[in-house]
N, C-alpha and C positions, 0 to 999 in steps of 0.2 A: 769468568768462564774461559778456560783454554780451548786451548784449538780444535783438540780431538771432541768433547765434549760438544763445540758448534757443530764438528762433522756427523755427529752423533746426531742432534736436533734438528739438522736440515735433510739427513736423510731422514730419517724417522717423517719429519714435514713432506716429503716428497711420496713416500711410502702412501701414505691416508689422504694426499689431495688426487683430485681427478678431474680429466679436460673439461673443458666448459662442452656443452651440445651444439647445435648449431644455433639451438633459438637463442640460448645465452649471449651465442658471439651478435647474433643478429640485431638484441636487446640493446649490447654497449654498444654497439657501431649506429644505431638509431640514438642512442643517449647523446652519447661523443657529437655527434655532427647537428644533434640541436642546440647543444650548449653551445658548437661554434656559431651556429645561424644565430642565435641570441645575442651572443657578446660582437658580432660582427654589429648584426644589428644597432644595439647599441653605440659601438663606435660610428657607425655612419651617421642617424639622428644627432650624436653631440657632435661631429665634423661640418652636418649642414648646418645644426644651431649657432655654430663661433662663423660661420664662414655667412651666414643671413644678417642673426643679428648685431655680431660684433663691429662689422665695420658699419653701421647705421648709431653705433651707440658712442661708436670713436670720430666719428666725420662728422 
């Protein structure tokens, strides 16, 4: 694929997409910030677990 031919496909791609609405944006920004509350989540549970019971399993 040369260059003109990408310029070609990415407009043409630009042409036929369209903005998200608002429920869309509303949709990802509730998706995004549970998958952060989950993996936070998760790192805090395995931080309390090494920081409970590691030093009880080493002393």
């Amino acid at each position: 694929m040369n260059i003109g031919e990408f310029f070609t496909r990415s407009r043409r791609l630009l042409i036929h997409s369209k903005r998200p609405d608002r429920k869309e944006i509303w949709l990802t920004v509730r998706i995004t910030a549970l998958g952060i509350l989950v993996i936070g989540l998760v790192g805090y549970v395995i931080h309390i677990l090494f920081t409970v019971l590691l030093p009880q399993a080493t002393g």
